[in-house]
N, C-alpha and C positions, 0 to 999 in steps of 0.2 A: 298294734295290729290285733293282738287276741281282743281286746276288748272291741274295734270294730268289725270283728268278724265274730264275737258270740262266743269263742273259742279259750280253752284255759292255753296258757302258754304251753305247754307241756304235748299240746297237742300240736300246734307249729313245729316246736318241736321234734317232732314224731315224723310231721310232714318233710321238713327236712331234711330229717334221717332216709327218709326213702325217694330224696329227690322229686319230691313233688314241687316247692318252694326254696326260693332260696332267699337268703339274710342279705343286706349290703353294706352288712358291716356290723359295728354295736356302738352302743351311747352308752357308755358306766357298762351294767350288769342287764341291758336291753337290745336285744336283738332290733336292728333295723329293716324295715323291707320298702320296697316301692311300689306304689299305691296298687299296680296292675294285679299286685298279689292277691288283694282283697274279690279279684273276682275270680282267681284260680282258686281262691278256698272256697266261691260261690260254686264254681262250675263242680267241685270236689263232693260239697254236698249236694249238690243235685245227683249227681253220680251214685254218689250212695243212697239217696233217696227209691236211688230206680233200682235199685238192688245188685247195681256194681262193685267189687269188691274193690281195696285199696289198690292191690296188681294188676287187676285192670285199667283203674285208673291212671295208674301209673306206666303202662303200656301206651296211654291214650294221649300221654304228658310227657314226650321222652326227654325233652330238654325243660330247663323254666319260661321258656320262650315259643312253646311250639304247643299247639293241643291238635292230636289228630283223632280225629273224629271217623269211626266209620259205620257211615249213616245207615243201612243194611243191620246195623248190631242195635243201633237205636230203634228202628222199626219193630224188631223185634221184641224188643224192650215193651214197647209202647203196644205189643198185642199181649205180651203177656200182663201188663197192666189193665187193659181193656177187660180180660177175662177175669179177672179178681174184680174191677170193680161190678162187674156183672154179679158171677158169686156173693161178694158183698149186699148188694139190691136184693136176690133171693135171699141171704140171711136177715136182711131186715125185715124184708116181708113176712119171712117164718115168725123173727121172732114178736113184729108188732101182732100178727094173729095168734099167737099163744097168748097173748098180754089180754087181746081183746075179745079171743072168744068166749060165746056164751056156755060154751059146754063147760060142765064142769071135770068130768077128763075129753082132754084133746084127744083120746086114740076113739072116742064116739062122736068127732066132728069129719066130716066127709074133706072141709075145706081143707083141716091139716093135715088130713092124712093124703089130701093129693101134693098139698106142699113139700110134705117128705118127698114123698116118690119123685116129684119134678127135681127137688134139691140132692137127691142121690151119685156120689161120685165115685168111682173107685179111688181108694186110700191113696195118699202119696207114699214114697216110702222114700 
């Protein structure tokens, strides 16, 4: 199973440990699982993909047989992704017109200096 989910055993594992997955036994010195595991470890890293933590995840997965899903926490997932890759688009954009423009300081090109200004956020903290 680690090897068809990409994962070091250690991490199974771990999963285990916190009731995300479970074994169906062992072969010798090899944990066994059944194949449906392999897409609870999918759905696990999508989850952390979208910046869910394992307790969430594991809120989400209360049994090995159950995933609840509430779709309202996804949506919002999926605006605060919308806004970073937004963000993102304006950092490319800054950074390809540093790369590309002619001036030789950007603080005497009008184009960067309204790049800044549009890209201005207040700090996180």
């Amino acid at each position: 199973m680690a090897d068809a989910a990409g994962l070091p055993p250690s991490t199974l594992r771990y999963y285990e440990e916190l009731g995300l997955i479970r074994s169906t036994g062992k072969h010798g010195l090899r944990r066994q699982y059944d194949p449906d595991v392999l897409e609870r470890l999918s759905f696990i890293a999508l989850a952390q993909a979208a910046q869910f933590s394992l307790k969430d995840v594991s809120a989400m997965m209360p049994t090995p047989s159950v995933i609840k899903i509430d779709r309202d926490t996804f949506v919002q997932k999926a605006d605060v992704v919308d806004r970073q890759i937004q963000e993102l688009i304006e950092l490319v954009s800054l950074l390809r017109h540093i790369a590309d423009c002619p001036h030789e300081n950007q603080f005497d090109c009008p184009t960067f200096r309204n790049l800044l200004r549009s890209s201005r956020r207040p700090q996180r903290g």
